[in-house]
C-alpha positions in Angstrom: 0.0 0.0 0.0 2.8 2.4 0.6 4.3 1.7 -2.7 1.0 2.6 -4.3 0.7 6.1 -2.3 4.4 6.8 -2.7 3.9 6.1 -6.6 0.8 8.2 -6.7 2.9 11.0 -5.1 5.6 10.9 -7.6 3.2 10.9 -10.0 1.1 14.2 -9.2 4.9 15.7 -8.5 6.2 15.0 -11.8 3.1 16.5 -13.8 3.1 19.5 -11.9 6.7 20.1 -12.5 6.5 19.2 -16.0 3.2 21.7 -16.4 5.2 24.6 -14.6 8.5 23.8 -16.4 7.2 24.7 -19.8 5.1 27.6 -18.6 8.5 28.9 -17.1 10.6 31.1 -19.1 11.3 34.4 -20.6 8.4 36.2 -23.0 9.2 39.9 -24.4 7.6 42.3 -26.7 9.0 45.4 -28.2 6.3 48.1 -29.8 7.2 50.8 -31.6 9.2 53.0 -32.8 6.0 54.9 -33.4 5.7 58.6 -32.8 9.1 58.5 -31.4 8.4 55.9 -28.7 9.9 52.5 -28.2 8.5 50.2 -25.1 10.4 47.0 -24.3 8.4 44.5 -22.0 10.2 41.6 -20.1 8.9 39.1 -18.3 10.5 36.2 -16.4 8.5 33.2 -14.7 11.1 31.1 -12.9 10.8 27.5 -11.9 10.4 28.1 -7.9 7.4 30.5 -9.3 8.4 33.7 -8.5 8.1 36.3 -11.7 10.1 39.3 -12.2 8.8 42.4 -14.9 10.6 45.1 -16.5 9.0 47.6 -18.6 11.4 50.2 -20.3 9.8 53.2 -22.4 12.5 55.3 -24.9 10.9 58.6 -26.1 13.0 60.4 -28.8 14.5 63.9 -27.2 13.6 62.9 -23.7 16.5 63.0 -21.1 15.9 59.4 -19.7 14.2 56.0 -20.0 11.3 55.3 -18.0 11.8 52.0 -16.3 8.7 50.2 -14.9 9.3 46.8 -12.7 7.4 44.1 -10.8 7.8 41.4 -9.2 6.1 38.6 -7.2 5.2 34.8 -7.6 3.1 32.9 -10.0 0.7 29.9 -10.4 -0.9 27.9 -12.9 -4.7 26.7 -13.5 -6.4 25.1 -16.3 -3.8 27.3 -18.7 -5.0 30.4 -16.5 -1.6 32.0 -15.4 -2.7 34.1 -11.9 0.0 37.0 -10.3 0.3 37.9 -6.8 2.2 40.3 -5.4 2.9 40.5 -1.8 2.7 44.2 -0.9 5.3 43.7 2.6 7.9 42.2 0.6 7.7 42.6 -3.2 6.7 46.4 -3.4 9.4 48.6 -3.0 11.1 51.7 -4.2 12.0 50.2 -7.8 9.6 47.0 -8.1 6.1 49.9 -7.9 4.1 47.4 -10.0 1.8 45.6 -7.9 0.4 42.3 -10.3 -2.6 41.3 -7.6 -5.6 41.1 -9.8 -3.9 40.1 -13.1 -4.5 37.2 -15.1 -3.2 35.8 -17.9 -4.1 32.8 -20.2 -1.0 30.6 -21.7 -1.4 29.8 -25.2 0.9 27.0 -27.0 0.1 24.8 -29.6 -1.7 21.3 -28.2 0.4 18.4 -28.4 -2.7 17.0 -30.4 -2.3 19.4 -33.3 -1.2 17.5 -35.8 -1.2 20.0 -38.6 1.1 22.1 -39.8 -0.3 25.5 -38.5 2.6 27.7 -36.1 0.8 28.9 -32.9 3.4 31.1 -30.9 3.6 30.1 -27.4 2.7 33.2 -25.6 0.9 35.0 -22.4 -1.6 37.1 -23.1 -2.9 38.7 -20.3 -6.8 39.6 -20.1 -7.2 41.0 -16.7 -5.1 43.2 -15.0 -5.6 46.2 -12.1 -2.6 48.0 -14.4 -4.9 48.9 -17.1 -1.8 48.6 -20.0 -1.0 45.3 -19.1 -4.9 44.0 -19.4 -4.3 43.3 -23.4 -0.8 42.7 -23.7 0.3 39.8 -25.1 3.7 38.3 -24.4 5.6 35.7 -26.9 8.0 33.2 -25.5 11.9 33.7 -26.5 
């Protein structure tokens, strides 16, 4: 009986790590130069779940980049990607952006698909309390 339960176990801990393991990784977008303006987005999902986001914005004949970043931890749902930041420890002075509220749906081609059709594995985020991240859309590197 203990071989069955420590098999079971194995088992649930091996599909969740290979469901989070291919979620995990490193999706940018880069819009513009339109009008003079260039915005880079990064974000990072790490194995352990925790999430890190840059957001850097170049306007032509302005003194400086403006630099937005988050951070916090991640989890994983029926291809539902949910964000929470914790305010005590993951807002600061630089990391501003707080992610609680903001959802995202992971999109990747199904391992059923035969056909030849490309479907970029991406994030695209559909809910969000930063109202320019609620329609962004993320592809994988």
């Amino acid at each position: 009986m203990k071989i069955l339960f420590s098999t079971i176990a194995l088992l649930l801990h091996l599909v969740a790590f290979t469901q989070s393991e291919s979620i995990s990784g490193i999706y940018t977008r880069t819009l513009g130069p339109s009008n003079g303006i260039e915005i880079m987005y990064k974000l990072s999902l790490n194995n352990d779940g925790s999430f890190t986001f840059h957001s850097n914005t170049k306007q032509k004949g302005a003194p400086a980049d403006k630099n937005l970043y988050g951070k916090g931890t991640w989890k994983i749902e029926k291809k539902v990607v949910t964000f929470i930041t914790n305010e005590k420890t993951d807002i600061s002075e630089d990391y501003t952006l707080d992610f609680n509220g903001s959802k995202a749906r992971f999109i990747s081609k199904s391992p059923r698909d035969k056909s030849n059709r490309i479907i970029e594995t991406a994030l695209q985020f559909y809910e969000s309390n930063i109202f320019w991240i609620e329609t962004l859309r993320l592809p994988k590197m």
